[in-house]
Residue, then its C-alpha position, 0 to 999 in steps of 0.5 A: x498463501x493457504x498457510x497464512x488465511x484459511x481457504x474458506x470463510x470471511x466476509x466478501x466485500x464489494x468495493x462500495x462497501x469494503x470502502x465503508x467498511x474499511x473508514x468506520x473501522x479505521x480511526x479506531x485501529x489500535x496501537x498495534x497500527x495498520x500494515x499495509x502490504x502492496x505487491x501488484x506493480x500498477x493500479x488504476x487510480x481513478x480520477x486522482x488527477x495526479x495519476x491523471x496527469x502521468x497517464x497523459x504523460x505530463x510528469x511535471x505536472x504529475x510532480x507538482x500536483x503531488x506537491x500540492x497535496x502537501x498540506x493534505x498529507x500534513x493534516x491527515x498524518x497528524x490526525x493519525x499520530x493524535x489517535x494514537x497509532x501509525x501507518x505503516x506499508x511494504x512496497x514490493x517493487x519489481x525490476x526494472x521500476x515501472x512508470x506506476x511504481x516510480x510515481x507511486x514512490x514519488x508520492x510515497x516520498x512525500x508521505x514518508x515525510x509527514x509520518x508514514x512509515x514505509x519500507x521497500x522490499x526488491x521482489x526476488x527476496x520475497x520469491x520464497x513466499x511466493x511458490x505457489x501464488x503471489x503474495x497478496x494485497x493486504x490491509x491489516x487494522x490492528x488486531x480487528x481486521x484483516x482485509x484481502x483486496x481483490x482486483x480486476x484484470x486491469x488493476x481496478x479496485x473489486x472489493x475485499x474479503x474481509x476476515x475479523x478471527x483473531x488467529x487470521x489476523x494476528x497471522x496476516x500482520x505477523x507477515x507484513x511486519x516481517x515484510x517490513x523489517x526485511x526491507x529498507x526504509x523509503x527514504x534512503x532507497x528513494x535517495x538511491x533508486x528512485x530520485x535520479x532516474x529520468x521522466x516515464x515515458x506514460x503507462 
């Protein structure tokens, strides 16, 4: 992605501090809003215990543990919109759909409902971006900041770079809101694609 970020430069972040980085910049995200792009298809959640409950293989239990988030998700996207700006993410996904990505678009669902506005792109149309690397995993805050989220081999949080020259900034949201206007709103490719296919068998 040599044409989209510079080769050198930026700030690496630990994952502790990307993550203190990334909350005392985020509430002040201006009305250009974050645009989150996520192309990897697996990622370790840690402890979110509905993630949990997918690893052990419980789906109903996953399912109904998102569920419960429901008042959580309401609350936090009202804070978002009374701020002044909006969430919006690109979620490449990869055929056949994977236990990860089929779950993540479950909770994706629900938050898609209280406000957060996410588009999904079909992997193959995104080849052309991808001759040499594939695209990476992006957290852009408005017209500030620019995060490059790095990971361990087994998809587990490493921090971030992070980029704040507004050249580099403005180039990484450019691309994910062109991301975004290529794919198509969640609520009907989850209708379509994702509601009707069976429990995954665990990861």
């Amino acid at each position: 992605m040599s044409h989209l970020l510079p080769a050198t430069g930026g700030a690496y972040l630990d994952q502790d501090a990307y993550i203190a980085d990334f909350n005392r910049r985020f509430w002040r995200t201006d009305a250009e809003g974050f645009w989150k792009l996520e192309r990897m298809q697996s990622y370790d959640e840690g402890d979110f215990p509905s993630w949990l409950a997918l690893r052990d293989g419980d789906w109903s239990e996953s399912l109904r543990l998102i569920e419960e988030l429901r008042p959580e998700y309401e609350e936090y996207y009202a804070k978002i919109a009374a701020a002044g700006f909006a969430l919006h993410r690109v979620r490449v996904v990869e055929r056949p759909i994977i236990p990860y990505v089929q779950w993540e678009l479950n909770i994706l669902s629900v938050k898609y409902e209280y406000g957060e506005r996410v588009s999904v792109l079909d992997a193959m149309e995104v080849a052309g971006e991808e001759t040499e690397d594939p695209l990476p995993e992006l957290c852009v805050l408005g017209t500030e900041a620019v995060y490059v989220l790095d990971y361990y081999s087994r998809s587990e949080p490493n921090g971030a770079v992070l980029h704040t020259d507004p050249a580099t900034v403005t180039r990484a949201r450019t691309l994910v809101q062109r991301l975004y206007a290529a794919g198509e709103g969640l609520g009907g490719y989850f209708a379509r694609e994702v509601a009707g296919l069976a429990a995954p068998r665990g990861l």
